[in-house]
C-alpha positions in Angstrom: 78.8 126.0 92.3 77.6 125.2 95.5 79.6 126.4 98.5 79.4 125.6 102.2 80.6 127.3 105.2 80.6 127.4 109.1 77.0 129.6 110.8 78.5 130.6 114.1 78.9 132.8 117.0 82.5 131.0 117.9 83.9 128.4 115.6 84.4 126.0 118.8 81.1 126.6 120.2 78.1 124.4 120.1 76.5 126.3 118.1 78.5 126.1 115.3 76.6 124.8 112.4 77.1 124.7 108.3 75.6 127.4 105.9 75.4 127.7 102.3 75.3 129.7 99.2 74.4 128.5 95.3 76.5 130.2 92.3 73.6 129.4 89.7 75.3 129.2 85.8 72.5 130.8 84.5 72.4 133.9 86.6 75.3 134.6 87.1 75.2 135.4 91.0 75.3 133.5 94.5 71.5 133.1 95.8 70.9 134.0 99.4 73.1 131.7 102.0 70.5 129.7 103.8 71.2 127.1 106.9 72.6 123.4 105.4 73.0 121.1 108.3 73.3 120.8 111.9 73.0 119.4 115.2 71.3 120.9 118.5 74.3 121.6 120.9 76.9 119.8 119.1 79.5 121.6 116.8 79.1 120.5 113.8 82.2 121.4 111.9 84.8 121.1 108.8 82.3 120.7 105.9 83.9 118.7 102.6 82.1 118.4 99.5 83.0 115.8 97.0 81.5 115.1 93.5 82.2 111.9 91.9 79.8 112.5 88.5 76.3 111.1 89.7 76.7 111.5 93.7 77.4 114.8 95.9 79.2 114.0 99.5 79.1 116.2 102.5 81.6 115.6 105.3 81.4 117.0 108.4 82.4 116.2 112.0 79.7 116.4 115.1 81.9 117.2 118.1 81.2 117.6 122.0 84.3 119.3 122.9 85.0 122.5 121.2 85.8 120.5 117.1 87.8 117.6 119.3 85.7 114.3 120.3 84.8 114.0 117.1 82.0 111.7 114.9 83.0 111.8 111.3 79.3 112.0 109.7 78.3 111.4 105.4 75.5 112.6 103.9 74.8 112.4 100.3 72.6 113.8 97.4 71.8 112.2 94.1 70.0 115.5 92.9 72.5 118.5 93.2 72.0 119.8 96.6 68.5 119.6 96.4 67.4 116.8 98.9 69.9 114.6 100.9 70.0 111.5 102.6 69.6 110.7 106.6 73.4 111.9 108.2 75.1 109.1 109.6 78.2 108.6 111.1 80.9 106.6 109.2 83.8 106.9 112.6 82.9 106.7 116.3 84.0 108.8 118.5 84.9 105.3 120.4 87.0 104.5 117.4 90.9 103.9 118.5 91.5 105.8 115.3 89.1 108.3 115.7 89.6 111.4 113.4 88.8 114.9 113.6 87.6 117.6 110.9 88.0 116.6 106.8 89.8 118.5 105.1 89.8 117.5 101.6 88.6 114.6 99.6 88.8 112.8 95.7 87.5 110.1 94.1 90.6 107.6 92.8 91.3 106.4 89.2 90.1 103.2 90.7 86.6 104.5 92.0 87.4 104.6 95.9 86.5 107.5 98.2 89.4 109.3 100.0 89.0 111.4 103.0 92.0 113.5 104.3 91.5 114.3 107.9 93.1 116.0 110.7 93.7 114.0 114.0 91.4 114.3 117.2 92.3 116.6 119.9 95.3 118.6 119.3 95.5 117.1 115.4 97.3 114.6 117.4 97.6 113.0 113.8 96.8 113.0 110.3 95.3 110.5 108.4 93.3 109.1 105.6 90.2 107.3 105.3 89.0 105.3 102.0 85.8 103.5 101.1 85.3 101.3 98.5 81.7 101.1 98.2 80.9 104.6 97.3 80.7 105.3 101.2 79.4 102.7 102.8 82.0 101.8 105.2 85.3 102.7 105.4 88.8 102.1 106.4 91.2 104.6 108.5 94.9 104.5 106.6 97.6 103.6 109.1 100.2 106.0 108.3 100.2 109.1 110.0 101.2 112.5 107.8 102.4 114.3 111.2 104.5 111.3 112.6 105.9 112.0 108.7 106.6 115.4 108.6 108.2 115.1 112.5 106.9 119.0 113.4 103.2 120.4 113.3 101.7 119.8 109.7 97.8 119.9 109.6 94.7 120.1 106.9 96.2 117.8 104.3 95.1 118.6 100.7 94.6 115.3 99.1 95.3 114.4 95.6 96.2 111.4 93.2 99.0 111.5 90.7 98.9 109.9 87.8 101.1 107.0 89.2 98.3 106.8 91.9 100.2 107.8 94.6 98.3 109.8 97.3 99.9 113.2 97.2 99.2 115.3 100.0 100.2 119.4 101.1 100.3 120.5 104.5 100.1 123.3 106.4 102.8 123.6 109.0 106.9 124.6 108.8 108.7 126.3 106.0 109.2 124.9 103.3 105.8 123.3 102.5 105.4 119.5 104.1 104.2 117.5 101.4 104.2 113.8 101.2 103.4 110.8 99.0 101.8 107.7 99.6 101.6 104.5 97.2 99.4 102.4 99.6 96.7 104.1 100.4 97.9 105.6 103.2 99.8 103.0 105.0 103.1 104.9 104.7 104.1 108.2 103.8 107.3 109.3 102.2 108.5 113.1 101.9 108.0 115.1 98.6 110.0 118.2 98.0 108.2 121.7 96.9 109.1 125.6 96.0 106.1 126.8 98.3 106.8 129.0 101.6 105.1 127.4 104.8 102.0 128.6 105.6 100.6 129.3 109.4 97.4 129.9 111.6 94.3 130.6 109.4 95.5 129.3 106.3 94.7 126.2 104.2 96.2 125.1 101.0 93.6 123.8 98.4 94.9 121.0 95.7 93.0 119.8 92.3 93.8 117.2 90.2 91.9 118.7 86.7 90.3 117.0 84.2 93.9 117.8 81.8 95.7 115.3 84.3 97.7 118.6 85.9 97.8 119.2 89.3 96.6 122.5 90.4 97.9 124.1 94.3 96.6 127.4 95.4 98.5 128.5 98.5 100.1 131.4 100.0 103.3 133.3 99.4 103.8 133.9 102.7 107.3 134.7 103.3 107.4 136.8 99.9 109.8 134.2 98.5 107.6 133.8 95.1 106.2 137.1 94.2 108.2 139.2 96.4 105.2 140.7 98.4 105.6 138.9 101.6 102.2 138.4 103.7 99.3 136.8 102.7 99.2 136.7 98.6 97.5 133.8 97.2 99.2 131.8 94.2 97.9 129.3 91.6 100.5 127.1 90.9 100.4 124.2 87.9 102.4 120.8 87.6 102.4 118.7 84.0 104.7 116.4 85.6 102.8 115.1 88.7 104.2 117.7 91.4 108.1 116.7 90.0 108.5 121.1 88.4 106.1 123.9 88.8 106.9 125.8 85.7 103.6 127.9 85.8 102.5 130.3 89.0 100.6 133.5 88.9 99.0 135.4 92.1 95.3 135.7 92.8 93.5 138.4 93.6 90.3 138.2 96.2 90.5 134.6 98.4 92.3 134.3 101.4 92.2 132.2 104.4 91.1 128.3 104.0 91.1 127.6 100.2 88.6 125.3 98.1 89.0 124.2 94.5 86.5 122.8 92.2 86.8 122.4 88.7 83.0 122.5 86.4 82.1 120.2 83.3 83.4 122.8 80.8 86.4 123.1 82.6 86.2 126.1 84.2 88.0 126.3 87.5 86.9 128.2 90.9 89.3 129.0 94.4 86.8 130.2 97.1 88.0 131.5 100.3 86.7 134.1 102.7 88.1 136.6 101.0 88.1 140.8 101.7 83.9 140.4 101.7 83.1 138.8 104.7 80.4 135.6 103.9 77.9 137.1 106.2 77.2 139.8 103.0 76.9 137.6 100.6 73.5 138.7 100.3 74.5 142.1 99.7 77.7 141.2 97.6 76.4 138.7 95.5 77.9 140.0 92.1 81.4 140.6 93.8 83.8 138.6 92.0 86.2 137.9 94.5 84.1 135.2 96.3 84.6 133.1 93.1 88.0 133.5 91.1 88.2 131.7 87.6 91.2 130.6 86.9 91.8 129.8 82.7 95.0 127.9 83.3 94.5 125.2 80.5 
């Protein structure tokens, strides 16, 4: 597992730049977080990984002011993590549709890229991106997910049912904005859900697993799941493409912004901040709430 997070003294500050940490199958423990990417006095924020098989994908943004006046960069590794290829940027800052930080991405049943994003200064909108050429160039989706949703939603979680629909969860009012798209992006139409809104310093993760069930891990923030209201994280599944949510348990350890990823044997992992801040890593390496295994096949 290889897991990337923000090296800062302020997360809008120029400084801001992107650790990481390896969870190594065959020790059993994180190795020691070392520096991953960045730029001299630019904030390079919102890191993504995406792995389609063969490829790894790192998404980032290099920003000028604050993580606004955004460049949405690629870089990519054919060997794990272990080299990677020259950054480069994939949208202008110039672009009329420029974006701001990624929040989640998938690869489609039909092989194309897809890039949920939050808009540029203010999240001013939310959009997708797709490429068809495993990255080369790509396309920004016209359909904006907050013009949707008609309030504040940001950081869309991105998945594809098994229609292949583009079904996306938001954070933003209560109940849970959720939405569903079946062209690429182009126009959004609403999707209900049981889940609570969720606010400032949260992110909802989403995972479409190798079963064909969708996987949300959120937070029960108004209590109206588990009736512990505050910041309990839930694992909820779908067999029936986000339609019922007949299974939900809480999780222990992860908080904050969520990330899912699910390993060739199956096994599933939420990361989030957590009660162990990342700086101690190093000295909490065995801790088993940095990585939460989920057995929910």
């Amino acid at each position: 597992v290889l897991a990337v997070w923000y090296t800062t003294v302020a997360e809008e500050g120029p400084e801001c730049a992107q650790a990481a940490a390896r969870w190594r199958a065959d020790s059993g423990k994180w190795d020691a977080p070392d520096y991953l990417f960045g730029n001299s006095d630019r904030n390079t924020h919102a890191p993504v990984l995406l792995n389609d098989g063969k490829r790894l994908y790192h998404f980032c943004t290099q920003s000028l002011a604050g993580w606004d006046d955004a460049a949405e960069c690629l870089r990519t590794s054919d060997d794990n993590g272990a080299t990677w290829s020259r950054p480069r940027i994939i949208l202008t800052r110039e672009d009329p549709r420029r974006m701001s930080q990624p929040c989640s991405a998938f690869v489609a049943k039909d092989g194309k890229l897809v890039l949920a994003l939050d808009g540029d200064f203010g999240h001013r909108d939310e959009r997708i991106m797709l490429s068809a050429d495993r990255g080369e160039t790509w396309k920004v989706a016209s359909g904006d997910l907050k013009k949707a949703a008609g309030k504040y939603a940001i950081h869309p979680a991105a998945v594809q049912r098994n229609d292949g629909a583009i079904l996306t969860f938001l954070r933003g009012p209560d109940p849970m904005p959720a939405f569903a798209s079946r062209d690429e992006g182009e126009t959004w139409e609403a999707v209900t859900t049981p889940f609570p809104g969720i606010g400032v310093g949260q992110k909802a993760a989403a995972l479409k697993l190798k079963s064909g069930a969708i996987l949300l891990c959120s937070f029960d923030s108004k209590g109206t799941l588990f009736g512990k209201k505050g910041s309990s994280v839930f694992a909820a599944l779908s067999l029936d493409d986000g339609k019922t949510w007949p299974h939900m348990r809480q999780v222990e350890g992860p908080h904050g912004y969520l990330s899912l990823a699910q390993g060739p044997n199956g096994m599933i992992y939420l990361l989030g901040p957590g009660t162990v801040s990342y700086t101690h890593l190093r000295a909490h390496e065995t801790k088993a709430n940095l990585v939460c295994r989920l057995l929910l096949e």
